[in-house]
N, C-alpha and C positions, 0 to 999 in steps of 0.2 A: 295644616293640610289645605291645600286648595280644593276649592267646589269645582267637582270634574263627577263625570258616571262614576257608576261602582257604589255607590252610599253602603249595600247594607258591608260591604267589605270595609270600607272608611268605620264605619260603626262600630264593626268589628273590632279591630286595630284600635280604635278608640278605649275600649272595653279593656284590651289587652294593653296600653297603656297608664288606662288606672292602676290596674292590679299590681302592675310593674313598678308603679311608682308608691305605692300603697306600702310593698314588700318590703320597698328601701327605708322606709318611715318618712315619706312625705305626705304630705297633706294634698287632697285635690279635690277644686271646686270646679262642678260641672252646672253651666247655669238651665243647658235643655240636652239631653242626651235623644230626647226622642224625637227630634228632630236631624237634620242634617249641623253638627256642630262645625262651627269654624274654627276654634282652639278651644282646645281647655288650659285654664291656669292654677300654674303651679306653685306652691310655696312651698318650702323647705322648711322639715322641721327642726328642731334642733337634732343634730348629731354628734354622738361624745366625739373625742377626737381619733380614737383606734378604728373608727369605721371606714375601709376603703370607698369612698364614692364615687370610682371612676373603676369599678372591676370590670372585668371583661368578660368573667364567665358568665352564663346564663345561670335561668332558676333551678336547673334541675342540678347543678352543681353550688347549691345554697348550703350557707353555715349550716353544720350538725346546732338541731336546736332550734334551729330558726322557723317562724311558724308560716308556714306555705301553704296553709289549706285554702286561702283564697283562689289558690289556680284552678279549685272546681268551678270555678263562677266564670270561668272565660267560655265565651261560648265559641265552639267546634268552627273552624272555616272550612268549605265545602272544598273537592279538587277544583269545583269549578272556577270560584274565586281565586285557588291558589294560581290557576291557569291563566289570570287576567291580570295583563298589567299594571303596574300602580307606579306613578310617575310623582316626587314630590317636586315642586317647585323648588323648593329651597334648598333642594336636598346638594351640597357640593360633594365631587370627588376629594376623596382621603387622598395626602401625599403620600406616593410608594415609601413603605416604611416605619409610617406612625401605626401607633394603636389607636384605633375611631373609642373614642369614651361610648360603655355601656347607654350610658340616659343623658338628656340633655337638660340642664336649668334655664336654655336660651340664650347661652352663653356662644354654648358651641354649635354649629350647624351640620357637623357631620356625626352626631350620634348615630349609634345605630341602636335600637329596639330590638331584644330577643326574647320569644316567651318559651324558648326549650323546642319549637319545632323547627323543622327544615327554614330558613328564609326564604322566599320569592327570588330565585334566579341565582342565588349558592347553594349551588348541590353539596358544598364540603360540610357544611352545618359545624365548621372548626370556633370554636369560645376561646382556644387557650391557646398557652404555648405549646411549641412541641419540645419534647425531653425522649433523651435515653434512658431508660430504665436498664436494669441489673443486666449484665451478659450485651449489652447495645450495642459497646466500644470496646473495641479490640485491635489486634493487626493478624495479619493473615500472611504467610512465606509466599515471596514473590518466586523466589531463586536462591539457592546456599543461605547466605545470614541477611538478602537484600527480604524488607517486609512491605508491605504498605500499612496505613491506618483504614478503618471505618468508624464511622458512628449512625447507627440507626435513630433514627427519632418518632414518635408515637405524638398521637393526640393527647392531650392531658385532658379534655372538658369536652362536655357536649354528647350529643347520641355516640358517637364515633370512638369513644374515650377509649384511650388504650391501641389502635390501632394504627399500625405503621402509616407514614407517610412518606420518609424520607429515606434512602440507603446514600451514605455519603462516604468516597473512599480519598485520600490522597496520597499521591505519591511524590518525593521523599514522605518518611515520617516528617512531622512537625519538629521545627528546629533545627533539622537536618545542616550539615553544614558541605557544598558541591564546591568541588575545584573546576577550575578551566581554564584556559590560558587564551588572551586576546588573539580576537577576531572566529572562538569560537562561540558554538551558541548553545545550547540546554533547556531543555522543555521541565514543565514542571507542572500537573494534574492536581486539579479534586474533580472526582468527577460523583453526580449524583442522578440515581434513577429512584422517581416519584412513583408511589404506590395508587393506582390506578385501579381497585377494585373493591376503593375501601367499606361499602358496604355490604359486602358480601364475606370480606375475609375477615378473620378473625385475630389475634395478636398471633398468630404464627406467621413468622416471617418466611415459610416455605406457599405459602399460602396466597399469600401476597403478589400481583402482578405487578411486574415491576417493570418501566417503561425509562429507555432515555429522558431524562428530566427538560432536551433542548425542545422536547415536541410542543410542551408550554401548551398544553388544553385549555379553551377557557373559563371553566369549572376547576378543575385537578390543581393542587397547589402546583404551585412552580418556583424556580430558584434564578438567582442573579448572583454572578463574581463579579468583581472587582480586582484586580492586579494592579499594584503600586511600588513601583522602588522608593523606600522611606527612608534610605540610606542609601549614598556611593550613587547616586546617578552619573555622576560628570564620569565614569567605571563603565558602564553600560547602560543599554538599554533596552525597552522591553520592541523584538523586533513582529511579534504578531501575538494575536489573544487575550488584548487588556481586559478585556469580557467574553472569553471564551472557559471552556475546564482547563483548556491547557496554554500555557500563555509559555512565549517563547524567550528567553532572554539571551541576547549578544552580547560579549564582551569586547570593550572597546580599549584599555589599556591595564595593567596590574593596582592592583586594591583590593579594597573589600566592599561588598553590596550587600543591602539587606532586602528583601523581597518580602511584602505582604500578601495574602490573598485573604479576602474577605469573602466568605460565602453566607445569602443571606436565603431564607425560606419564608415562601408564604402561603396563606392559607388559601389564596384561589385568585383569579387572576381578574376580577372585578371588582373594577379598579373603588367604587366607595363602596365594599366591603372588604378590601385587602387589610390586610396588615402584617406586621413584620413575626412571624409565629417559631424563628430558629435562626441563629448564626452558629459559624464556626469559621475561628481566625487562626492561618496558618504561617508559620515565617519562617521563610529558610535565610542563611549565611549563604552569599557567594566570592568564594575567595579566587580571585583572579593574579593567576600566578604569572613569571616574566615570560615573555615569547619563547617556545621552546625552537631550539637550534634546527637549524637545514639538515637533512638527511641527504646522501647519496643515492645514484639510482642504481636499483638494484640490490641495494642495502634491507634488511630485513629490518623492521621495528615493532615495537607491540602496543597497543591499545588494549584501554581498559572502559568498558562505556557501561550505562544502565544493562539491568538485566532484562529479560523476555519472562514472563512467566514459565515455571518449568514445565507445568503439565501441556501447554501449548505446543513445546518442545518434543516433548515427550510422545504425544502423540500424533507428531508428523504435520500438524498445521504450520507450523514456519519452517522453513528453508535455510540454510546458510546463505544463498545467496539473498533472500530477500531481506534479511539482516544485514548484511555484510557486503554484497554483491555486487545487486544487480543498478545502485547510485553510482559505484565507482569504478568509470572505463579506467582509467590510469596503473588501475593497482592492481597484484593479486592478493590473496588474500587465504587465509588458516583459519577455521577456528579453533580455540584449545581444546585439546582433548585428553583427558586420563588416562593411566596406564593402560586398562582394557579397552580404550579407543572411544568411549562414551563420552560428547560433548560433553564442556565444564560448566556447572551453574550457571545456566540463566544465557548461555551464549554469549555473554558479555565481554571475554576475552579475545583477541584476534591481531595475528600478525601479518602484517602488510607488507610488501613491497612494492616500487613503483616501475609498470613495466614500459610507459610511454612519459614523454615528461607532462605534466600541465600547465597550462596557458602560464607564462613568465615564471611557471616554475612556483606557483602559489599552488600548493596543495590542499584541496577541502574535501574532507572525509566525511560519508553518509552515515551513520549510523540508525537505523531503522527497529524499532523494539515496543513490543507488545506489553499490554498489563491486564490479566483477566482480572477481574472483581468477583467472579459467580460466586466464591464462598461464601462472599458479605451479605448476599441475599439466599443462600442456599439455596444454587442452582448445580446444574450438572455442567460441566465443559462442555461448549457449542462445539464440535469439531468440525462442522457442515460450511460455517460462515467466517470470513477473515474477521468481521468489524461488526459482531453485534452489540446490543445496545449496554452489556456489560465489562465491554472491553474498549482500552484505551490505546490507539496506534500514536507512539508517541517519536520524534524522532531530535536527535543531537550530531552537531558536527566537531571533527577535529579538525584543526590544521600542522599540519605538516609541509612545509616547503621544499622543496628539492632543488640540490645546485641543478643549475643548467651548463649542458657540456659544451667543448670548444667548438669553432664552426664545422661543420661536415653535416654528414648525413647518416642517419641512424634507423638502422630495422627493428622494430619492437614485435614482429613475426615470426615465428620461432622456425626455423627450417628442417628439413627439408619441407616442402609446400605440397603437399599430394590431392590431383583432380580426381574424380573418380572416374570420369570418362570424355570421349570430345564433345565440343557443344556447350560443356561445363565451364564456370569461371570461376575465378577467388579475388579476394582482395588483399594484399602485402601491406599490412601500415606501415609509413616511415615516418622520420621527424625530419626537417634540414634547418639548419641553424649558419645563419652567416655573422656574428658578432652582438646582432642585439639584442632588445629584450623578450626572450621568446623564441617560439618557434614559427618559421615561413607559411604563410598558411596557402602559399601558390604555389609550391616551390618549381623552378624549369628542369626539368628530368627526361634524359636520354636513358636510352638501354642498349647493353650490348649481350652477346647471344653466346653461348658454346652447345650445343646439339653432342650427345655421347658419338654420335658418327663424325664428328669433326676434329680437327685438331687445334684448332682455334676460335677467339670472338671473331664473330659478325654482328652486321647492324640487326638479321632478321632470323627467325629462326623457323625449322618448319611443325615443330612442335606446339609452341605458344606464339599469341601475340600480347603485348603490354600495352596501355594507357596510361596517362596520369589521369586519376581522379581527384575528386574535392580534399581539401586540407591533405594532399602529400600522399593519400592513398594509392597505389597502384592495382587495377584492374589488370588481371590476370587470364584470356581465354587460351582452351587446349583447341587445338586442331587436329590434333590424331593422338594417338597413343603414343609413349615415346619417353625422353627425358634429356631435359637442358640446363644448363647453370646458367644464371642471368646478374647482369652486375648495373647498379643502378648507378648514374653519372648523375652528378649537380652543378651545376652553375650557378655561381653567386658573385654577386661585389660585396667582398667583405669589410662588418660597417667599423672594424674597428683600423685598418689602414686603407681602405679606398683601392684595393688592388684585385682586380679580377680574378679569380677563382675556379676551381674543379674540385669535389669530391669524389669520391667514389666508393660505392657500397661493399662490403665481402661479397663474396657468389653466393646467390642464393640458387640451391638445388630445388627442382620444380620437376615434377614427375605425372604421368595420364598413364591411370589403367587403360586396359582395350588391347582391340585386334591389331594384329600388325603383320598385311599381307606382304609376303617376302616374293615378290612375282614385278614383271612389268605390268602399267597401266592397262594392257589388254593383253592377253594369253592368244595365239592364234596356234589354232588347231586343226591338222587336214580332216576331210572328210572322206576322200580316200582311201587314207589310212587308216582310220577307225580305231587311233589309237587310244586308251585307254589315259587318261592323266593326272595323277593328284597333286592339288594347289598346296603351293604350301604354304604357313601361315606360324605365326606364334600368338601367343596370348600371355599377356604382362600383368601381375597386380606388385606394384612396388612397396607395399606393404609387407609382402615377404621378403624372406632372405634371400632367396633366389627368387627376384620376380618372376622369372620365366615357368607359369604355371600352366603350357600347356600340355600338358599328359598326365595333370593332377586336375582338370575341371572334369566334372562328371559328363558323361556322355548325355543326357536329360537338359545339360546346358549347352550345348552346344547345336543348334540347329542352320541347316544349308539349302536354298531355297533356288531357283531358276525361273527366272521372268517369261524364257520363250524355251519349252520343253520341245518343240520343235526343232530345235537347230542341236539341243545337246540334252543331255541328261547329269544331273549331279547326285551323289550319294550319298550318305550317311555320313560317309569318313568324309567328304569332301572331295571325291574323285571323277572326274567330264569324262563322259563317253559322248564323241561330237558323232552329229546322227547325219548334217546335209548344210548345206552352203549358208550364211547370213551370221548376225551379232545375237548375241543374249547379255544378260548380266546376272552373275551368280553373288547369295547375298549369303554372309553370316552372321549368326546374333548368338555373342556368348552373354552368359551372367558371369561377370568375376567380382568377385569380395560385394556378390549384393546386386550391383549395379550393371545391367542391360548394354552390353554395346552391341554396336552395325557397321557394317566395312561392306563396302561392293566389290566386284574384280569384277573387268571385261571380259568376255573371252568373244573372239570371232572365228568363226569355222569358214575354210577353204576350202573349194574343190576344182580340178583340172578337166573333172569329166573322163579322167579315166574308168576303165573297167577289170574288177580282179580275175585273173585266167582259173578257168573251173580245175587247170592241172595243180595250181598253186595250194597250198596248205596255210589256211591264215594264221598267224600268231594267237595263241590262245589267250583267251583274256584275259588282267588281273583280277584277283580276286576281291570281289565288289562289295558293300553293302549296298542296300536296298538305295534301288535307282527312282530318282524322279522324276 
């Protein structure tokens, strides 16, 4: 010990040192104890050879038998002292892994001293290893026959004895043996949450706070992987999480690889009181099977990946498309379902198609899948959180390549194209392809027009206008209600003879709910005459069979408005009673299929300055709604 403050603590310690070494059957010579001591020295006594002298456990986990009554002679340290630091000079940090020897002959400089209480600055108060006891390790149904493993592990020594520490899950089982076929990848889990309330909870694993193990407290034990291909490297390799729970492997060409994970536990994260207190070594096969063949586009095919946990499923926290979906613009996608429509275990089955090509026609597929643990720690399914600390978001890719087609130009949008009102716009994906590898990510695109009121293309139409947008998209705005067939042109120099080119899309049909005033620009109306006049108009939702739904929208949707009630009046139905000379503009706003449209018409009132003869009999009115 070095001469630093603190003596009656050093004294202490001192005291608790004899007795420690007393227990073991050494001999110890103290030349002044009542003074400040600068060492005591040790001799050894004789030891038969069966006696461990390097244990780890403390005294209160001493041989049945063995006589321990000297521990009444240690005297009490106050909290005060336990609250004061104490700094050895010599003292070195333990290598992460070893076990620090109980007591030291001078040999070694990282002993450590324990007389059965808490240590100064580990709160774990861990002596041993940790173990499974009975019921520990098991596996738990992920999905249909897919399972995972756990193994629970307890204190063996010390205040703590018996009480969990570790919940450790992995998926595959151990040994497991996964296919995949070059350039795809596969994730592969242990994952483990540290028991974080262990003095207070009891050997009930319900009991038990159980924390992601990556928060790494620096009291609270904590864990460390390792991932290693110990076979078949030049086959793959690991593409992220050499030391993460879940570590990612690529396949690089057909063979076979062997994957280790080493998971290691310790008793608390100070650094010269650590030691190695639990492993668990897991090794899968990976067989990497030959490239599988190009599929067509359009062609259907099926995938078979990890499962999702079922109850996850079950209870509406994942999605099809967050599985399956929402990675892969290129494709659609199924998932399999049973006779009575009830997705198949675990989500894991799914058939694809491809509805756009991908880049040179290299196909990579998302696979996205969940792993709940809560059994392992007998917990309830979080249904509130996607990723809490007992769930594993894991993910795996396929590939599938698709031929790429001859040069032209391709719509992956399915038609007809329907806007809901003007103002609105969509976008038409297309692909264009002039010979080489891929698809044109500029391509030069015209458009030509048929309007249902014409009898031919034009360059412009008065329905829509088009754009070319980024990668080949077409921006599509409505300007009125209406409907046109539009045919996409391409120009390319094609790269496989060098001869200038034209493609040309099918028609694509493209349709705008809305009003559609059947009137000129401006209605002009005498004043004079005082006739009476209703606009006439239709209302289109192309969503029906008969878009023409105007005598099917409810009167509650349809409302008629005039800017200058002074010059006319408009009605309910839609009918001008023109009052005196000047312009107005009369407005409609129906709702059809949902959606709000607005149309204006002119009308301008005329008058001569005549006067009607009081002999004259005026024409009787039409019969009005309410005038505005």
């Amino acid at each position: 010990m070095s001469k630093k403050p603190h003596s009656g603590l050093k004294r202490a310690l001192a005291w608790m040192l004899t007795v420690a070494m007393m227990a073991q059957g050494c001999i110890v010579y103290a030349d002044d104890f009542t003074s400040e001591p600068d060492a005591a020295v040790v001799e050894e006594a004789a030891v038969s050879e069966d006696v461990d002298t390097s244990a780890d456990s403390d005294l209160e986990s001493a041989d049945e038998g063995e006589d321990t009554s000297t521990e009444a002679d240690v005297p009490e340290i106050s909290d005060e002292d336990l609250d004061t630091e104490v700094v050895a000079d010599d003292q070195q940090d333990t290598d992460e892994g070893s076990e620090a020897p109980l007591f030291s002959d001078g040999s070694e400089e990282d002993a450590i001293v324990s007389d059965g209480a808490e240590a100064v600055g580990d709160d774990t108060n861990d002596t041993g290893a940790y173990e499974p006891r009975e019921g520990d390790v098991g596996t738990v149904t992920v999905a249909g026959n897919d399972v995972y493993e756990y193994h629970r592990y307890r204190a063996t020594g010390g205040k703590y004895s018996g009480n969990y520490r570790f919940a450790v899950a992995n998926y595959p089982v151990n040994n497991a043996t996964v296919t995949m076929a070059p350039y795809e990848t596969r994730q592969f889990v242990v994952q483990s949450l540290v028991a974080t309330n262990y003095k207070k909870a009891t050997d009930n694993v319900k009991t038990t706070q159980w924390w992601k193990d990556s928060r790494n407290p620096s009291y609270y034990p904590y864990s460390t992987i390792k991932w290693e291909l110990t076979e078949g490297s030049e086959h793959a390799y690991i593409s992220s999480g050499p030391t993460s729970p879940a570590v990612t492997i690529g396949a690089f060409e057909e063979g076979d690889v062997t994957l280790t994970g080493t998971w290691t536990g310790y008793n608390c994260n100070i650094s010269n009181k650590k030691y190695k207190a639990c492993e668990l070594v897991v090794t899968y096969k990976i067989h990497i099977t030959p490239a599988v063949g190009k599929v067509n586009f359009g062609d259907k095919f099926g995938l078979s990946g990890s499962p999702s946990s079922q109850d996850i499923i079950d209870n509406s926290v994942l999605t099809e498309s967050d599985s399956w979906g929402k990675e892969n613009a290129y494709t659609d996608f199924a998932v399999a379902r049973d006779e009575s429509g009830k997705i198949k275990a675990g989500m894991k089955e799914c058939t694809m198609s491809y509805k756009a090509y991908p880049s040179k026609g290299q196909g990579t597929i998302k696979h996205t899948y969940y792993i709940d643990f809560h059994e392992m720690v007998g917990k309830e399914l979080n249904t509130t959180a996607m990723s809490p600390d007992e769930r594993a978001k894991l993910e795996e890719t396929f590939r599938r390549d698709v031929s790429l087609p001859a040069p032209g130009i391709y719509v992956q949008t399915p038609g007809p194209v329907s806007i809901p009102k003007k103002g609105d716009y969509t976008f038409i994906t297309t692909q264009a392809f002039n010979g080489g590898n891929g698809a044109v990510s500029s391509p030069a695109y015209t458009y030509k027009f048929m309007d249902d009121s014409a009898s031919e293309y034009a360059d412009d139409s008065s329905v829509i206008t088009a754009t070319t947008a980024d990668k080949g998209k077409v921006k599509v705005t409505a300007l009125k209600a209406g409907a046109t067939s539009m045919k996409i042109i391409y120009s390319y120099t094609d790269k496989t003879t060098g001869e200038e080119k034209t493609a040309e899309s099918k028609p694509i049909r493209i349709t705008v709910n809305g009003i559609v005033f059947d009137e000129p620009a401006t209605i002009t109306l005498s004043a004079d005459e005082a006739k009476d006049y209703k606009i006439k108009y239709k209302l289109f939702d192309y969503s029906k069979e008969n878009p023409d739904v105007t005598t099917s929208i409810p009167e509650k949707d349809i409302v008629w408005s005039i800017d200058n009630k002074a010059i006319a009046s408009i009605s309910t139905d839609g009918v001008i009673r023109p009052k005196k000379e000047g312009s107005a503009t009369v407005t409609l706003k129906a709702t059809i299929n949902g959606y709000q449209d607005t149309a204006t018409q002119g009308v301008t009132v005329t008058s001569t300055g005549g006067r009607i003869s009081l002999n004259e009999k005026p024409n009787p009115p039409a019969m009005l709604g309410r005038m505005e």
